[in-house]
C-alpha positions as CSV (number, residue, x, y, z in Angstrom):
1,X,-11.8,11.1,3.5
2,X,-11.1,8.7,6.3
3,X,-9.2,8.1,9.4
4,X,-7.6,5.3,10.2
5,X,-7.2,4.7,14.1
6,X,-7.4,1.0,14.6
7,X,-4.1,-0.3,14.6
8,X,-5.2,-3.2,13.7
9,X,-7.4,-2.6,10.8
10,X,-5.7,-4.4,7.5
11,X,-4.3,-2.4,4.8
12,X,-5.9,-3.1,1.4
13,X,-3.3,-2.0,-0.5
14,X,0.7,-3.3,-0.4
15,X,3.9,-1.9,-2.2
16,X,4.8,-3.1,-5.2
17,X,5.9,-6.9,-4.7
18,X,6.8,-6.5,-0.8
19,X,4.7,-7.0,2.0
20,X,4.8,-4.9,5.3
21,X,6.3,-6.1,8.0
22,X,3.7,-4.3,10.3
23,X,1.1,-7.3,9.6
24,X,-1.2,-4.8,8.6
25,X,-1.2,-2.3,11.4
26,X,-1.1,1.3,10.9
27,X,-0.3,4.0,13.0
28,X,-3.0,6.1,14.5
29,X,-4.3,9.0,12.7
30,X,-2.6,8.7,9.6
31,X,-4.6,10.3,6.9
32,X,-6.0,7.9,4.3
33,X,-7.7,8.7,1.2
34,X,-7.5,6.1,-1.2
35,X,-5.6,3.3,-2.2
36,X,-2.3,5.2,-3.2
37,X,-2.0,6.6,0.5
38,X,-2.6,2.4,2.1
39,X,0.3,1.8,-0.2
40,X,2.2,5.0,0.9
41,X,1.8,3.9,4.7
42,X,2.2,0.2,4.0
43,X,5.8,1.6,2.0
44,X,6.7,3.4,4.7
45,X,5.9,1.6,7.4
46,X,8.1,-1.4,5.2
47,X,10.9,0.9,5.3
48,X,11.1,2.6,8.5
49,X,9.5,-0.1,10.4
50,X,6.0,0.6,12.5
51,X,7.3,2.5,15.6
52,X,9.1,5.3,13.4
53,X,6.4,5.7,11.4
54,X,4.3,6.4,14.7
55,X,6.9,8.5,16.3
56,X,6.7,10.7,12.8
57,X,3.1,11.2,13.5
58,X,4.4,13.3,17.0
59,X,6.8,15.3,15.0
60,X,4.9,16.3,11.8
61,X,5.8,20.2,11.6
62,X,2.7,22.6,12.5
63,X,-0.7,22.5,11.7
64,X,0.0,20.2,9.0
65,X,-2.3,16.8,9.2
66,X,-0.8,13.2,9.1
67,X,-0.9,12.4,5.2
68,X,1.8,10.1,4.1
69,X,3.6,12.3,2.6
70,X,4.3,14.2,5.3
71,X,5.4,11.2,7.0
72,X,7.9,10.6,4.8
73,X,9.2,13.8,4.8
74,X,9.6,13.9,8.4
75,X,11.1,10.0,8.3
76,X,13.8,11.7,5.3
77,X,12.2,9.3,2.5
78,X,10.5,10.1,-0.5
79,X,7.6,7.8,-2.1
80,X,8.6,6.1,-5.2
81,X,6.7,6.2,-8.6
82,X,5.9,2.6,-7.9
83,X,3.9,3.8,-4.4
84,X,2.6,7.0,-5.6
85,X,1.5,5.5,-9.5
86,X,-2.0,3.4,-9.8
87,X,-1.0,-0.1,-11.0
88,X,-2.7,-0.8,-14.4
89,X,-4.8,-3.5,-13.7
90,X,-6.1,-1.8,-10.9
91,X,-6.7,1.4,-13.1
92,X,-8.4,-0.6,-15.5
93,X,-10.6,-2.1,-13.0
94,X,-11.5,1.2,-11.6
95,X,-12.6,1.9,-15.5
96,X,-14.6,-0.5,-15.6
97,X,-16.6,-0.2,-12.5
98,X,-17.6,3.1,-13.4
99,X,-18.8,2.6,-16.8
100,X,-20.8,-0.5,-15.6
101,X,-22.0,2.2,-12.4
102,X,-23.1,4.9,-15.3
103,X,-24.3,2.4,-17.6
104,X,-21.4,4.0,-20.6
105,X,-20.8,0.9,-23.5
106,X,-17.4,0.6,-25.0
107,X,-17.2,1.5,-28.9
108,X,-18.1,-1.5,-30.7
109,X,-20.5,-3.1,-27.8
């Protein structure tokens, strides 16, 4: 787990075929765990625009910590499958790294 406090610090991840409009920037605190969550904020922050998703960081609802989701419940959104889905490629990818990490051969290798 990570916390991202540097509003500066670049997203790696972006919705699907849109860019955010933030340049980047993400609002401190937000909880980000992997690449599903950078395209959550990144979505949301696309949506709502950077200073409501900050605001929504003040008015997340008891002891309940800054994941995107909550953001977007508190901002009345909810995460499309697009945002919430691992792209293929980046799946595969993923796939691949870890059998190379492990040393694992595909059939027929």
């Amino acid at each position: 787990m990570r916390f991202l406090n540097d509003a500066n610090e670049v997203l790696g991840g972006r919705p699907a075929g849109r860019s955010t409009d933030a340049g980047g920037q993400q609002p401190e605190g937000v909880l980000v765990l992997n690449a599903r969550d950078e395209r959550a904020v990144a979505w949301l922050i696309d949506q709502a625009g950077y200073d409501a998703v900050q605001d929504a960081c003040g008015k997340v609802a008891g002891r309940r910590r800054l994941y995107p989701s909550n953001l977007a419940k508190v901002l009345g959104l909810a995460l499309p499958d697009s945002i919430t889905l691992c792209p293929s490629d980046s799946a595969l990818n993923r796939i691949k790294e870890l059998r190379s990490r492990f040393g694992w051969q595909q059939r027929g290798d």
